[in-house]
C-alpha positions as CSV (number, residue, x, y, z in Angstrom):
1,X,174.2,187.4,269.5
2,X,174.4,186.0,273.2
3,X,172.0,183.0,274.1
4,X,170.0,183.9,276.9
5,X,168.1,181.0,279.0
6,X,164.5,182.1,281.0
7,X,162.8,179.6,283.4
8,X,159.1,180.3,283.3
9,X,158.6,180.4,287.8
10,X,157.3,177.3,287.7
11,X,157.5,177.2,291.4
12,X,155.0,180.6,291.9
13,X,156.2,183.8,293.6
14,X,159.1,184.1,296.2
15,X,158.3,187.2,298.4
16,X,160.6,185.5,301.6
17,X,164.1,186.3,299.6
18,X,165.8,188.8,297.9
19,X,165.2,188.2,294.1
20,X,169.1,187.2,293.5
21,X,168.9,184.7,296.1
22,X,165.6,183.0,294.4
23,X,165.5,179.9,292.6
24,X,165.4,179.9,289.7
25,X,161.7,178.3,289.4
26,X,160.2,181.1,291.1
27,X,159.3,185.3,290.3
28,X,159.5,188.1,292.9
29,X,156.5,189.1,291.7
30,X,153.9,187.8,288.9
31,X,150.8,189.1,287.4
32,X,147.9,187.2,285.8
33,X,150.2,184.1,285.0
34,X,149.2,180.3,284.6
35,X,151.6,177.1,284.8
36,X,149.3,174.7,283.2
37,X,147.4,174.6,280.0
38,X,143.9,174.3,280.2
39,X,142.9,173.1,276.9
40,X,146.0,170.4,276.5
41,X,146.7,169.9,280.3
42,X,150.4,170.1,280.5
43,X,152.7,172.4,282.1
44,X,153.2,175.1,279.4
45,X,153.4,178.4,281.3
46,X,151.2,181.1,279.8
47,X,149.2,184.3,280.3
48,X,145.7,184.1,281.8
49,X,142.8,184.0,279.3
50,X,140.9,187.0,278.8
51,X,137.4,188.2,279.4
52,X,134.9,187.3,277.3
53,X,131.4,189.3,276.7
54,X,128.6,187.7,278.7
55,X,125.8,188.5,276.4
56,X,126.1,188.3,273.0
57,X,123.5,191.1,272.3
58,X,123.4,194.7,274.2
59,X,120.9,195.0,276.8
60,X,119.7,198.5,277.3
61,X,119.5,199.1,273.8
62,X,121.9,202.0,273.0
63,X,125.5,202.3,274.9
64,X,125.5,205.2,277.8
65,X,128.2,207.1,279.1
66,X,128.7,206.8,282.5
67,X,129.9,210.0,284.3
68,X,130.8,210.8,288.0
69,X,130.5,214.5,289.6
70,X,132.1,215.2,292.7
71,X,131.4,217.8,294.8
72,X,133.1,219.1,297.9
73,X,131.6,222.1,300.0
74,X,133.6,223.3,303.3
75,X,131.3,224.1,306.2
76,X,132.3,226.6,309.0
């Protein structure tokens, strides 16, 4: 099997050049992406951390769906 090397973009997104004339540091386009570590503090290259629930405990009691009606009416 054929070793393959990946540079994590280091650099950030590149949206002035064509992605085959990039460096190699840098993405065409990212999504949700961090260079250092927060916990150790060192360049790592990682995904974002998630979302976390703000209250332990429900608020209103019991879940409710949420629903959305649309309606459109044409007027002469």
């Amino acid at each position: 099997m054929a070793n393959i090397e990946f540079n994590f973009p280091f650099e950030g997104v590149d949206k002035g050049r064509a992605a085959s004339n990039q460096s190699s540091t840098t993405s065409p386009d990212m999504n949700n992406m961090r260079v250092y570590d927060v916990l150790d503090s060192r360049a790592r290259g990682g995904q974002r951390a998630g979302l976390d629930k703000r209250y332990s405990q429900q608020i209103s009691g019991e879940a409710v769906p949420i629903v959305a009606i649309l309606s459109v009416a044409v007027v002469d």
